[in-house]
Every structure is written in C-alpha cells, then in structure tokens.
C-alpha positions as CSV (number, residue, x, y, z in Angstrom):
1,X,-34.0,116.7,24.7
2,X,-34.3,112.9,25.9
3,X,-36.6,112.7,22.7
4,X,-34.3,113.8,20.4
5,X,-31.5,111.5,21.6
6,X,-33.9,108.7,20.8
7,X,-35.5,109.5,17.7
8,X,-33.3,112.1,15.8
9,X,-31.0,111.3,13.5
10,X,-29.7,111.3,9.5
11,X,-32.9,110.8,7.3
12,X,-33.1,107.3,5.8
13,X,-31.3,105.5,9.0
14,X,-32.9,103.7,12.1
15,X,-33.1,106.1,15.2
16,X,-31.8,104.6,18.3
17,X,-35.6,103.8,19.4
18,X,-36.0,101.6,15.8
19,X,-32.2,100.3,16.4
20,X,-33.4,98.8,19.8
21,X,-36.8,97.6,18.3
22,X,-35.1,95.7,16.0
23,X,-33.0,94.2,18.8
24,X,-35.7,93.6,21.2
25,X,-37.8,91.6,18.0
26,X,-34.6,89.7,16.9
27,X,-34.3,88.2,20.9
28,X,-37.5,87.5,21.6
29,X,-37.9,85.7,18.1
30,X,-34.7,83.8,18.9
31,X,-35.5,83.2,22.6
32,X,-38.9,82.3,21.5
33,X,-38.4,80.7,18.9
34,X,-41.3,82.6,17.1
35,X,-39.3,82.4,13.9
36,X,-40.0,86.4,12.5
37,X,-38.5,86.9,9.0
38,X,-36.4,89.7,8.3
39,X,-39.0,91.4,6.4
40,X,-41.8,91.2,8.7
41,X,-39.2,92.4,11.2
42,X,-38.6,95.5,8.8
43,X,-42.7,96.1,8.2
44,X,-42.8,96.8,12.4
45,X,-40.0,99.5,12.4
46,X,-39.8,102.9,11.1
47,X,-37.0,105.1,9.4
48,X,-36.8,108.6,10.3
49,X,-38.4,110.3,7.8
50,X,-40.5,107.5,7.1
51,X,-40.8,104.4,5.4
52,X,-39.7,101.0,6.8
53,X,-35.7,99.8,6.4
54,X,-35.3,96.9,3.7
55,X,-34.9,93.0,4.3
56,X,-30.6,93.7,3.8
57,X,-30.9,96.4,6.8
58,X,-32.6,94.1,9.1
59,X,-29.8,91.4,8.2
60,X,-26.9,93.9,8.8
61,X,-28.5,94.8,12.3
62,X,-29.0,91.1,13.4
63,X,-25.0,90.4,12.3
64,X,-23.9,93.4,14.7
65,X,-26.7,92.5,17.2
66,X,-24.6,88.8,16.4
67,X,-20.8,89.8,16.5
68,X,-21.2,92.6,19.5
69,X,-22.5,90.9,23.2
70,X,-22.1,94.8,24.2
71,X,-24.0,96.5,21.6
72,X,-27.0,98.9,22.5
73,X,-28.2,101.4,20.4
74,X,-26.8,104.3,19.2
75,X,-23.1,102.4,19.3
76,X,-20.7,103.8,16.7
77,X,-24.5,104.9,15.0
78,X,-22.9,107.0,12.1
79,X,-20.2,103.8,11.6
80,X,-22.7,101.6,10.8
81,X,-22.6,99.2,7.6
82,X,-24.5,101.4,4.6
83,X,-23.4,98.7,2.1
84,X,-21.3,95.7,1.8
85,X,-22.2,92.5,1.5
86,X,-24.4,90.6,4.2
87,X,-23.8,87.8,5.8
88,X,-24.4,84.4,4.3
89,X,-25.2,83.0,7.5
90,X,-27.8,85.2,9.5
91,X,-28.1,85.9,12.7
92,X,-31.4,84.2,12.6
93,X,-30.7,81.4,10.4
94,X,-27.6,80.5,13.2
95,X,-30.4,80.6,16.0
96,X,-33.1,78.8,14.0
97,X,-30.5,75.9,13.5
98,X,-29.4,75.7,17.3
99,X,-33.3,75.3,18.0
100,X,-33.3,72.9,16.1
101,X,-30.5,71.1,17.5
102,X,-31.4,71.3,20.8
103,X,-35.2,69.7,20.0
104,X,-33.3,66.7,18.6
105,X,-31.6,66.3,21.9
106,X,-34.7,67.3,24.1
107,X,-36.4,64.0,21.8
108,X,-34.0,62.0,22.4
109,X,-31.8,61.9,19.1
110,X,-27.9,62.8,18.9
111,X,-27.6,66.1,17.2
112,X,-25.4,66.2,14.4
113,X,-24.7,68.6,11.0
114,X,-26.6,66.7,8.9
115,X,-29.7,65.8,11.2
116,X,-29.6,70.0,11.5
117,X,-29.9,70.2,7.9
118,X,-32.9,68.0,7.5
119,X,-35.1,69.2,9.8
120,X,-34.1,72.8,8.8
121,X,-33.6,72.8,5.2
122,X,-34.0,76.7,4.6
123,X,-32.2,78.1,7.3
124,X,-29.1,75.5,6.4
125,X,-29.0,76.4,2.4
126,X,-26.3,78.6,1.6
127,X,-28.4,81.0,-0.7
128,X,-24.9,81.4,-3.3
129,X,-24.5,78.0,-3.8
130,X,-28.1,76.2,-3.2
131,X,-26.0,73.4,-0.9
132,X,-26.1,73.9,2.7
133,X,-23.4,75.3,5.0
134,X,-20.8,73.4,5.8
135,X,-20.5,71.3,8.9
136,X,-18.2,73.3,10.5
137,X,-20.1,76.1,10.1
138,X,-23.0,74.1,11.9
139,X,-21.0,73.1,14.5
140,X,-19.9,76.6,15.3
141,X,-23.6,77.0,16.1
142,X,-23.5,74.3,18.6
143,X,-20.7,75.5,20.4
144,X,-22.1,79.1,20.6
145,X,-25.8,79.5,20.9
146,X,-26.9,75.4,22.0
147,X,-27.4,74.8,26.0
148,X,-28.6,72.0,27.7
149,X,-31.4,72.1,29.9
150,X,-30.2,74.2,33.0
151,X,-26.6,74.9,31.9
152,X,-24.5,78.2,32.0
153,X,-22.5,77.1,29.2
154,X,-22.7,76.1,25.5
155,X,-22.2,72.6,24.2
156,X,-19.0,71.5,23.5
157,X,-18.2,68.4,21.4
158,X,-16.5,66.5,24.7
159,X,-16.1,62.9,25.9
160,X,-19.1,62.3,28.6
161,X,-18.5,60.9,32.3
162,X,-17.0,57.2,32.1
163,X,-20.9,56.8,34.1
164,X,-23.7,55.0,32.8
165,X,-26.8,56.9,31.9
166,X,-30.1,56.4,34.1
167,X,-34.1,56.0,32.9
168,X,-36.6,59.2,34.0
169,X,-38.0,56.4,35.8
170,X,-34.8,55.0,37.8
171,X,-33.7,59.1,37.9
172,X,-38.0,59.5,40.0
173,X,-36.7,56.6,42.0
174,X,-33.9,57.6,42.8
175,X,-34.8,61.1,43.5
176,X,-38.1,60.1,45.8
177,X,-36.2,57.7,47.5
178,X,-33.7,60.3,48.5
179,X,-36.3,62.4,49.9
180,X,-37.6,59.4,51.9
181,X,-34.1,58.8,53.8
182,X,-34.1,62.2,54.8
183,X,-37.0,62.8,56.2
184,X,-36.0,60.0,58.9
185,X,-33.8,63.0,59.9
186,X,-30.6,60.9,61.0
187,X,-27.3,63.3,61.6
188,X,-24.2,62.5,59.7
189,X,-23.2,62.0,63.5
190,X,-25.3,59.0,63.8
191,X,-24.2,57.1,60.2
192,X,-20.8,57.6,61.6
193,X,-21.1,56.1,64.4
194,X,-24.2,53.3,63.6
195,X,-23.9,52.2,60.0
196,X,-21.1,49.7,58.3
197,X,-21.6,49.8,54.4
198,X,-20.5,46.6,52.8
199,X,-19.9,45.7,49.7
200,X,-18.8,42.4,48.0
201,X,-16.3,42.8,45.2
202,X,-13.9,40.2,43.0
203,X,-10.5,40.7,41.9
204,X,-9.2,38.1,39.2
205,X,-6.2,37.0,39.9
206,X,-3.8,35.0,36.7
207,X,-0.7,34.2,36.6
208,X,-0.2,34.3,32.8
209,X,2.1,36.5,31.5
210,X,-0.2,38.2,29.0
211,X,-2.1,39.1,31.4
212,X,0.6,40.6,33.1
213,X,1.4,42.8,30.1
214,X,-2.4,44.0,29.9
215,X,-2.7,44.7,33.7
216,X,0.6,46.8,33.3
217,X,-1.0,48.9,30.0
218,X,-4.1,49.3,32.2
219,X,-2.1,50.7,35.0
220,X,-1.2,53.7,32.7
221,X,-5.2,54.6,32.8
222,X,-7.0,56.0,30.0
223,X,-6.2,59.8,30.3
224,X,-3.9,61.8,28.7
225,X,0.1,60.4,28.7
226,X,3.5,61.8,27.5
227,X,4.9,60.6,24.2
228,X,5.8,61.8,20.7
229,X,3.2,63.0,18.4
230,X,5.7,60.4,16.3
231,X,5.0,57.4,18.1
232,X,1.2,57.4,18.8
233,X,1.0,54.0,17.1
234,X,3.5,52.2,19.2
235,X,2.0,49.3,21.4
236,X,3.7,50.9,24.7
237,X,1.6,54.4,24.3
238,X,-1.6,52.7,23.1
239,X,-4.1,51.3,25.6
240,X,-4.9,47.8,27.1
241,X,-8.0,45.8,26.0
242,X,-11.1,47.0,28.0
243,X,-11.6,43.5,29.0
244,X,-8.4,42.4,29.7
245,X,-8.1,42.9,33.4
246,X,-11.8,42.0,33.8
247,X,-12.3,38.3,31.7
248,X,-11.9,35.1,34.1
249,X,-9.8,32.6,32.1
250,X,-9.2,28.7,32.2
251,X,-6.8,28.4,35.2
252,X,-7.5,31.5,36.8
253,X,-8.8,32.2,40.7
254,X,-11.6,35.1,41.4
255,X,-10.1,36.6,44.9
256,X,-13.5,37.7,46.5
257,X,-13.1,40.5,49.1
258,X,-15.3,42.4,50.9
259,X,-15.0,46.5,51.8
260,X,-16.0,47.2,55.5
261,X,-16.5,50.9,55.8
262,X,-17.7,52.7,59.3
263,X,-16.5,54.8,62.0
264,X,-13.9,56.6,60.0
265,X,-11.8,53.3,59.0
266,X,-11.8,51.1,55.9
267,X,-11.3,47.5,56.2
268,X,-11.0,44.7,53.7
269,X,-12.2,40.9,54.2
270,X,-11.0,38.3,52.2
271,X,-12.7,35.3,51.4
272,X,-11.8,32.0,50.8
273,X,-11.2,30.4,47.5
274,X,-14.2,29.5,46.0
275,X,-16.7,31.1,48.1
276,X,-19.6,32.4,46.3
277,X,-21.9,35.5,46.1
278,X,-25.2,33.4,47.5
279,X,-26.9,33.9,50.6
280,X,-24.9,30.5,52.4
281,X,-21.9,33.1,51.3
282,X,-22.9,36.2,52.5
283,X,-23.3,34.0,56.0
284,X,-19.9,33.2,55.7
285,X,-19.1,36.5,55.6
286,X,-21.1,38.1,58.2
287,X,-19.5,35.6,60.6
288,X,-16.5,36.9,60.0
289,X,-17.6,40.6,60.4
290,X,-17.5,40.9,64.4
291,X,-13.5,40.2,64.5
292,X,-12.9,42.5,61.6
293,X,-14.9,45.4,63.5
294,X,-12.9,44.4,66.7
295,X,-9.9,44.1,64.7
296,X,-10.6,48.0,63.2
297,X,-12.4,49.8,66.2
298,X,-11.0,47.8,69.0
299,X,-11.4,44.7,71.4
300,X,-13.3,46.5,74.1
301,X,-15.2,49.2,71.6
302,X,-19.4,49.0,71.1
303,X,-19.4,47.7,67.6
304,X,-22.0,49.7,65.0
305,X,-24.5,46.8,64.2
306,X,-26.3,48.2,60.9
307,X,-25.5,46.7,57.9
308,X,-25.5,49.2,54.8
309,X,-25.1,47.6,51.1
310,X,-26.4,47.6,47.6
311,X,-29.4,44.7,46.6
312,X,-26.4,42.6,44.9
313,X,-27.1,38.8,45.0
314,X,-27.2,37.0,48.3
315,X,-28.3,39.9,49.6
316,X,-31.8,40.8,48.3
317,X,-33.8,38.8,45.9
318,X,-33.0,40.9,42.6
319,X,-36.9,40.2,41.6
320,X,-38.5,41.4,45.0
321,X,-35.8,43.4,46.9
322,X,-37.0,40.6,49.8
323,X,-33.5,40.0,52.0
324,X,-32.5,36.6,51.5
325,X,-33.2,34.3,54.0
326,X,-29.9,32.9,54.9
327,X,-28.5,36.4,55.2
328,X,-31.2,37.3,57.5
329,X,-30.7,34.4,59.6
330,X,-26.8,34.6,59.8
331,X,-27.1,38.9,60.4
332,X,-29.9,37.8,63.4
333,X,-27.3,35.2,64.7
334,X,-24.5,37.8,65.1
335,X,-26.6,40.7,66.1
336,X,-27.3,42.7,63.3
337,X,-29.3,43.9,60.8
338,X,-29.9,46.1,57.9
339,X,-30.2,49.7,56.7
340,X,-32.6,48.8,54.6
341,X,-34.5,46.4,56.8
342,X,-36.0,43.1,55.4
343,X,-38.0,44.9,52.6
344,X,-35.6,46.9,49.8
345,X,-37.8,47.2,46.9
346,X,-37.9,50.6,47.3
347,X,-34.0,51.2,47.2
348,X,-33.2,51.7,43.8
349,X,-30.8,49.6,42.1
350,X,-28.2,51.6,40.8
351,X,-26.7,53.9,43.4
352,X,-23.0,53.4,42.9
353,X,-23.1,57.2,42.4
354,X,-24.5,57.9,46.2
355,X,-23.0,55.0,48.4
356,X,-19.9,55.7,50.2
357,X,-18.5,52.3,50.4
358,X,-18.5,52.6,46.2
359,X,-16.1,55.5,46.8
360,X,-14.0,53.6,49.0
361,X,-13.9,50.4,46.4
362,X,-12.8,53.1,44.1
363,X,-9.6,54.5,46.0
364,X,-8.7,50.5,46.3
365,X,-9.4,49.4,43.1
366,X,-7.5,52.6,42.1
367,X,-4.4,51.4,44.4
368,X,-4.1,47.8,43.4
369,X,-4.7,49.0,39.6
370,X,-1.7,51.0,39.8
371,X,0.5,48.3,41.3
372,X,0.3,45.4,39.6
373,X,1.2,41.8,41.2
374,X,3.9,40.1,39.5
375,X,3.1,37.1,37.4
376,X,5.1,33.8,36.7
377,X,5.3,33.1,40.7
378,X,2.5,30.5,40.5
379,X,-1.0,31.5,41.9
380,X,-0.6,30.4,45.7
381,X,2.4,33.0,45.7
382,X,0.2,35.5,43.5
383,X,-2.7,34.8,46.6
384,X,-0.2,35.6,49.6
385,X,0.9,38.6,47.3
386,X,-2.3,40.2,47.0
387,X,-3.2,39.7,50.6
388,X,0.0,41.5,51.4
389,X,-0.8,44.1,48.9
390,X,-4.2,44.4,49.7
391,X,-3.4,44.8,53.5
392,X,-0.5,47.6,52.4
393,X,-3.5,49.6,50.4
394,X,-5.9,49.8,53.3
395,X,-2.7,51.3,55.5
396,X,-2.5,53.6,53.1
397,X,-6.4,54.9,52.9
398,X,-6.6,55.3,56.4
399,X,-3.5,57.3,56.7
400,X,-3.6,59.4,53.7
401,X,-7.7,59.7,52.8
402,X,-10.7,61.2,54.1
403,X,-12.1,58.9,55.3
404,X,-13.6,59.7,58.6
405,X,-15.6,62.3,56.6
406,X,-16.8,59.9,53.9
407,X,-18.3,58.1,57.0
408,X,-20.5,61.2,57.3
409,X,-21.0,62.1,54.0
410,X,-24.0,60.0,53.6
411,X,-27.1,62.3,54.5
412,X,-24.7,65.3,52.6
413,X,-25.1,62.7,49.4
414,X,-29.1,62.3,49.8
415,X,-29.5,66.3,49.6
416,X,-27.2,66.1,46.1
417,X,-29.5,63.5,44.7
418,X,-32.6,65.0,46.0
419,X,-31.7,68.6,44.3
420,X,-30.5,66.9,41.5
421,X,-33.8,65.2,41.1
422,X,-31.9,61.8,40.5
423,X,-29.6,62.8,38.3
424,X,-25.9,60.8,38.3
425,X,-23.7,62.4,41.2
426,X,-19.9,63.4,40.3
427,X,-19.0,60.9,43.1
C-alpha cells in the first residue's frame, strides 16, 4: 500500500517518489551550487510508465518547488500545470544569479544588476528577447534568495551602521585581544569598583551666527522628520553640512573636556583654553583628577586609581603603543596608573565600539547636540554657558541613565567581541 502511494499514479506524470527527486536535485544543485541543467535533471527521473519528463516539466516543477515554501509531493498532484507557459525566469536561473551575487560580495566587490549580469550572462538573458532581465527583476533575487555570511535573513537594499568598517587584521586583533582581557578573569565587580576610563574630547565653540544656524539644523539629527511630501526641498527640512559643527574657524575656541567614568558616576573635566592633547597636557589633567574623584565619590571615599583610555596622543606613542613619558611621570606622581600598563601595542586602536567611556561621550555629545548654546553673546559668555550646560548634562546622566551598569559592562563587552570574532559591536 505505502508503495503505491509513492509510485502510482496517471501514466505520463511524475509519481510522488520522481516529484520529490526532482525536488531534492533542484536543492542540492542550488545549495550546492553544482549548477544541474534542467535536462540532466530530467535524464535522472522517471515517469510512470516509463520514459523520462521533458526539459518544460522540470521547469514547471522548479517554479512550484519556487512559488510554494510548503510544497511536498503529491500537493494538489492531479492540479498540476499540464501546459501553459513556463517561466521566463527559472527557478534555477534566480538561484544561479544570487550565487553569483553573493561571490562578488564574499571577493570583496558591491553587488549590483549589472555586475550579476556579467559574470552570469546565460542565466540573466531573457530567452524572448535575447537582453537580460531587468534590474528589478535581479534585485528581486537579492532580496529573496542572497544571505550574508551567518545571517537568518535576506539582503535588503538598506543604509549600513553610521560605523566605520574594520581590516580582517584589526577584526584578529581585536578579537585575540579580547580573549586576552578575559582570561585575567576580573569580575564586572572589580572594573566597577577599580577602573576610571578617560577619555579626552573637544567641543568647538563659535560665536558666529552661521554657525548657530548649522548647529540648530544638526540638532534635528539625520533620521527620519515630519514635513510635507511638498516641501522636501525647503532649507528648514533639509540637513546641516556634515562638517559644519565639526570645522575650527578663524576666531573660534576648541573647549577641551575630559569624561571621567567609574563607580557608577559620570564626570566631566574641563580644561583651560588652549591646553593641548600632548603628554605636558595630559599632566595637566591627571592633576586635576584626584578632586574630581573626590568631588564625584566623596571626600573621605578610597578613590579607584586605574586609569582606563584609548592610545590617543599624549597618551601612548601612536607608533609604539609605549605610554608617554610625561604621562607616566604625572600618573606616578598622583598615584596611579594604567589599564593597559606602560606597554599598549597590543590594544587595538579602534575600540570605540567596546569602551564604555565612548558610550558615555555619546549620551553627552547627544545632550549638548540637542541644545544648542546661543550665539551673538561673545565667546567668554558662550564659555560660562557651556560650562553651565555642560554641568546641567552630567546631572542629567546620573539621574536618568544607566550608568552604574555601564561601569560593569566592561568584561560583558569582551565576551561580545570575543564571539563576534572582532566584528563592530552595536554599542
């Protein structure tokens, strides 16, 4: 009986068996791309009665096989297609195509329509017409049958991370490095309580009014924003120059500031005008680090006394990853010293994904973006002001953010690298 269900059936058609060894060829050809043609597809199965289905059969199958995820065989078996017209586009021309697609990203190259077409000339002509299929055709392949490299889900034509990309070898840096941290087996506990991550950053401040106007655009950020379709072009819904908030110009003042991070609390030193990112400056800083703790953890509390920072400059030769030696000094002086000790060559030099002082920076800078200082007061006024606003934005963080949890977050962010061998961190 169990035989019969599998191989009876009208004379001339595909049994259920031959309906399943056509699927079965058609996914392994596509999965491995062993590239079987229709007919030598046909010359491996057998009608009942005998004889082997023609080239137009196979193609039929492979577009059901195509349009129905939940097909399996014997489905609707006396509905099937006896005549018609085939698809243009096969079922194994579509796969053939995203194969191709996917190589050109696996070596490197942007996949596109037309790079699909050159590299698969046959598979892309539209047999009617001798052109090949059009590009939105092509792109319907990409969208339904191309994956990246470990990915659930198909390619979709969408705007990547505002992150840069990394080198295989920063991404084996990056990734062996990780592992190295955490086999020194520290708690989250004991970053919390031991490590202050530092990080020097620059605000420009100018008091001209076109600058004023840019900062303002900029505040609206880069998402999407409510307006009429109608109105697109108007200068108030279009975006500020990428630059504009970022370019030093004649008669402006670069407000250095530094993010103190540790314990559960975020603090914020300002430096002087003029001070500079050198190793004399980063001595000027680390002078003033002991009453900032004191002012953020308490007069009378055991102040953390590792430092935890990038290899900016002033801090670690950018050629050796040595420490500078007035930065040594001036940490020795005070009583610290670094995370990374005096040698940092192996700490990779792009980890703004993994620090958590980088995602503090980022709730400030995201703050102060959004609240722009207001110009035409003169820039000693536009100096008090963004002290004032500066020390507003750090009541807010500790009040409102998490940050006694991004304090501990560190060894949490070593195990994402590590498993992501490297890779870029959403953080």
């Amino acid at each position: 009986m169990a035989a019969d269900f599998w191989l009876k059936g009208r004379a001339g058609t595909l049994s259920r068996k031959a309906q399943a060894q056509v699927w079965a060829l058609t996914t392994v050809s596509d999965t491995l791309s062993l590239n079987l043609s229709q007919e030598r597809v046909a010359e491996l199965v057998t009608k009942i009665g005998g004889g082997h289905p023609s080239q137009k059969s196979i193609s039929e199958w492979q577009a059901v096989f195509a349009d129905d995820p939940d097909w399996y065989p014997g489905k609707n078996m006396d509905e099937q297609p006896k005549g018609g017209r085939p698809p243009l586009f096969t079922a194994q021309k579509k796969q053939a195509c995203a194969n191709a697609a996917m190589a050109l990203k696996r070596e490197g190259f942007e996949p596109t329509a037309a790079a699909v077409v050159e590299r698969c000339p046959v598979a892309t002509q539209n047999p009617d017409t001798g052109l090949p299929f059009t590009d939105e055709l092509i792109h319907e392949v990409f969208h339904t049958r191309c994956f990246d490299k470990g990915a659930e889900e198909p390619w979709g034509h969408i705007v990547p991370y505002h992150k840069t990309a990394l080198s295989t070898e920063l991404q084996e840096q990056r990734h062996s490095w990780a592992g190295a941290q955490l086999r020194l087996q520290h708690a989250a506990a004991w970053y919390h309580q031991h490590v202050v991550y530092i990080d020097p950053c620059n605000t420009v401040l100018s008091d001209s009014l076109k600058t004023g106007f840019d900062e303002q655009q900029a505040s609206y950020g880069r998402g999407k924003r409510w307006m009429s379709p109608d109105t697109r072009m108007s200068s108030r819904n279009l975006r500020a120059s990428p630059y504009a908030t970022k370019q030093q110009r004649h008669g402006d003042i670069k407000q250095w500031w530094f993010v103190v991070l540790t314990r559960g609390k975020v603090g914020v030193v300002l430096m002087r005008e003029g001070w500079t990112q050198t190793g004399d400056g980063m001595a000027e800083f680390v002078a003033q680090l002991t009453p900032k703790l004191r002012q953020m953890l308490g007069s009378d509390a055991r102040l953390p006394r590792i430092l935890c920072s990038d290899r900016g400059p002033g801090l670690y030769h950018a050629s050796t990853g040595h420490i500078v030696a007035q930065y040594r000094n001036a940490l020795q002086r005070h009583g610290f010293r670094t995370y990374a000790g005096e040698d940092a060559s192996q700490q990779p030099a792009d980890m703004a994904d993994v620090w958590p002082h980088e995602t503090a920076v980022a709730w400030i800078r995201g703050y102060m973006k959004k609240r722009p200082l207001k110009k035409g007061v003169g820039l000693p006024q536009m100096q008090k002001d963004f002290a004032a606003q500066m020390a507003a934005c750090v009541r807010h963080i500790n009040a409102e953010y998490e940050v006694d949890d991004l304090c501990s977050s560190f060894p949490e962010r070593l195990a994402e690298l590590r498993k992501a061998k490297g890779e870029r961190l959403s953080h």
